[in-house]
C-alpha positions in Angstrom: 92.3 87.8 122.4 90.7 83.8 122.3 91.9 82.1 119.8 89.4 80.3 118.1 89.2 76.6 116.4 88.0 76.8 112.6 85.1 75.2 113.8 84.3 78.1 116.3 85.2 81.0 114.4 82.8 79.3 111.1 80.2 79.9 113.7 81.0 82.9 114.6 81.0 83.8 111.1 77.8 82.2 110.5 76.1 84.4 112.9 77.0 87.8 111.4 76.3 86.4 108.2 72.8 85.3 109.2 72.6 88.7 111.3 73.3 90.5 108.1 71.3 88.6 105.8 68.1 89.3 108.2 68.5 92.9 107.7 68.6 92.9 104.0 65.7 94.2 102.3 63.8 94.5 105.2 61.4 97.5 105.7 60.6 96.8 109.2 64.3 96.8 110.0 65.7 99.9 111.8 68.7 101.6 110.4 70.3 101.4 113.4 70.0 98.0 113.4 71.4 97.6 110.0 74.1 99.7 110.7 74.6 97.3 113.8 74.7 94.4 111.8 77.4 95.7 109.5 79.2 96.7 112.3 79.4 93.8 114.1 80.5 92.0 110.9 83.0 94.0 110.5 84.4 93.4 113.9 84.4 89.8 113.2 85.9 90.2 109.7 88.5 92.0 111.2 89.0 89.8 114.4 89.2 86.5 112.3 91.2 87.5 109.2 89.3 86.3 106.4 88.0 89.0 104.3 86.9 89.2 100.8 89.9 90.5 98.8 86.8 92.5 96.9 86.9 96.2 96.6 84.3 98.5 95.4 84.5 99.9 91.9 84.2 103.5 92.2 84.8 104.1 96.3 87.9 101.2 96.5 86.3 99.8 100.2 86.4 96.8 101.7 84.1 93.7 101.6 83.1 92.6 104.6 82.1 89.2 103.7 84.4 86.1 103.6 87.0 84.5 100.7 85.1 82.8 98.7 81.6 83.7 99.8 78.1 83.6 97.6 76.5 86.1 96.5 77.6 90.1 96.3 80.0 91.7 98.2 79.3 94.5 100.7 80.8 97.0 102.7 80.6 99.1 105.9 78.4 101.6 103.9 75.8 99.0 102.8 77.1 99.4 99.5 77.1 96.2 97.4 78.5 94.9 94.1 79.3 91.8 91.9 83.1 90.9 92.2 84.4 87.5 91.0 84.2 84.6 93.2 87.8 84.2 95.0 87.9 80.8 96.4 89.2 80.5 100.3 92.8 79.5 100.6 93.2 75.6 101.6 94.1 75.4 105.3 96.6 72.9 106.4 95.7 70.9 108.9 97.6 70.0 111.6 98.4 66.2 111.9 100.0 66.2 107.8 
């Protein structure tokens, strides 16, 4: 697999995220397309490591969405819910 700089994989990120977000609440919005959407962020999730340490409640899956992210969490089931805000771990750059 590519490995990706930070800035590439925050726009790869960004993509799903906006991908996602479109879908929400959106009655002209196919199922399959929503189910697409959390799909693909789920790839993505997967591919770049950063997931949401947040886990449902009552059915203990996933978030899909990245540390720190706004907003609630959601899963692969289009289930959401309000877990606390985890902030991102600090990366180290390179040239310290």
């Amino acid at each position: 697999m590519v490995e990706l700089t930070p800035e590439e994989a925050q726009i790869l990120r960004g993509l799903a995220e906006d991908l996602f977000s479109a879908s929400q609440q959106r009655t002209y919005w196919l199922d399959q397309t929503r189910r697409t959407s959390l799909d693909l962020l789920a790839r993505i999730t997967s591919w770049l490591d950063d997931a949401c340490p947040g886990r449902h409640p009552v059915h203990q899956s996933t978030c899909l969405r990245p540390q720190g992210h706004d907003g609630d969490c959601t899963d692969a089931y289009d289930r959401t819910w309000t877990a606390p805000v985890v902030p991102a771990p600090r990366r180290e750059r390179e040239d310290e």
